[in-house]
N, C-alpha and C positions, 0 to 999 in steps of 0.2 A: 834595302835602300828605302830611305823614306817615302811616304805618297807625297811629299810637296817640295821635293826636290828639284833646285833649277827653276822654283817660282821664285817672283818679285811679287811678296806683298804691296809693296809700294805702288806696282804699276797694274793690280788688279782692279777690275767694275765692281767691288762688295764696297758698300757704303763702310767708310773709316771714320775715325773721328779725328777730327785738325788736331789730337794732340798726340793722339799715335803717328798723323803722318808727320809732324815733326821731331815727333821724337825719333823717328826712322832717317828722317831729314841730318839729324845734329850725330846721329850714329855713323852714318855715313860722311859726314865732314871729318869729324875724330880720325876714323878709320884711314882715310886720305891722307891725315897731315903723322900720320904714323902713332896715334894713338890706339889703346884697347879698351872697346867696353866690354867689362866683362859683367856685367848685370842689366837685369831691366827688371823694374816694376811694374803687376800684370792686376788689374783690378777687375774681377768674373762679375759677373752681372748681378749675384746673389749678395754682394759686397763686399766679399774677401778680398784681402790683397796678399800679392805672391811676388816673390822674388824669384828669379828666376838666373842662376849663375851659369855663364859659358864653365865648360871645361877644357883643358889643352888634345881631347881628341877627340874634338867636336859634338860633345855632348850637351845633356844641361843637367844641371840635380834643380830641384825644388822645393822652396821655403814656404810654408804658408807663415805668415805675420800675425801677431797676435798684437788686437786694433792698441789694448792700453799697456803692451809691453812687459807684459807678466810670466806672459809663459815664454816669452823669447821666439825666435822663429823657429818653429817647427818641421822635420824635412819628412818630403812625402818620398819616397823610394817607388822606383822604378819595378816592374814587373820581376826583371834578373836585374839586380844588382843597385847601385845608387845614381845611375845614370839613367837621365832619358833618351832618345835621338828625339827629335823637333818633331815626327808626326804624332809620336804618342803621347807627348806631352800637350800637344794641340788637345788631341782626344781626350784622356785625363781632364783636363780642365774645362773644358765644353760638357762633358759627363757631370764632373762635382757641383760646376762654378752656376748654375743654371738654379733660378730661386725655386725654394721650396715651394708646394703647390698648399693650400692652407687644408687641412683635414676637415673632411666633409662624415658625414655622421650616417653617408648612405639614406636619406630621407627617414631615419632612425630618429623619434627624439626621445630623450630620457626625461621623464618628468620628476621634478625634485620632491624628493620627500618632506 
């Protein structure tokens, strides 16, 4: 079973940003009036963006997006198989999605010749 099973993002104390809690807002309206979202778009802090598809046994697969549309969206597979469940896919993406730290030279300098 997932670890964030039975949570409400929606109704947690972690600082959100107004456009994720509407977009959880307009998911949940859909949902009501008998619609299905079956994607969302996930933007990591490094500045990828990621698609992210439901599947019909409650799974998710995962796209990364390519920013000018060249390489097409790209799918990141799952540990076993093309599926995520929702904790690992949290994890997965908090692991990737986290900006690169800039290379330090270790107090090393190279003097140019």
């Amino acid at each position: 079973m997932c670890h964030n099973a039975g949570r409400n993002p929606a109704t947690e104390n972690h600082a959100m940003k107004t456009s994720t809690k509407n977009a959880i807002g307009i998911a949940n309206a859909f949902g009501r009036r008998g619609f299905t979202v079956a994607s969302v778009e996930v933007h990591t802090p490094d500045g990828r963006t990621w698609a992210i598809d439901t599947t019909n046994t409650g799974g998710f697969r995962l796209f990364e997006i390519d920013p000018d549309g060249r390489d097409g969206p790209n799918e990141h597979d799952a540990v076993e198989g093309d599926t995520w469940d929702a904790g690992d896919l949290i994890d997965y993406l908090k692991a990737v999605g986290e900006p690169k730290a800039p290379p330090t030279d270790n107090g090393k300098s190279h003097p140019t010749p």
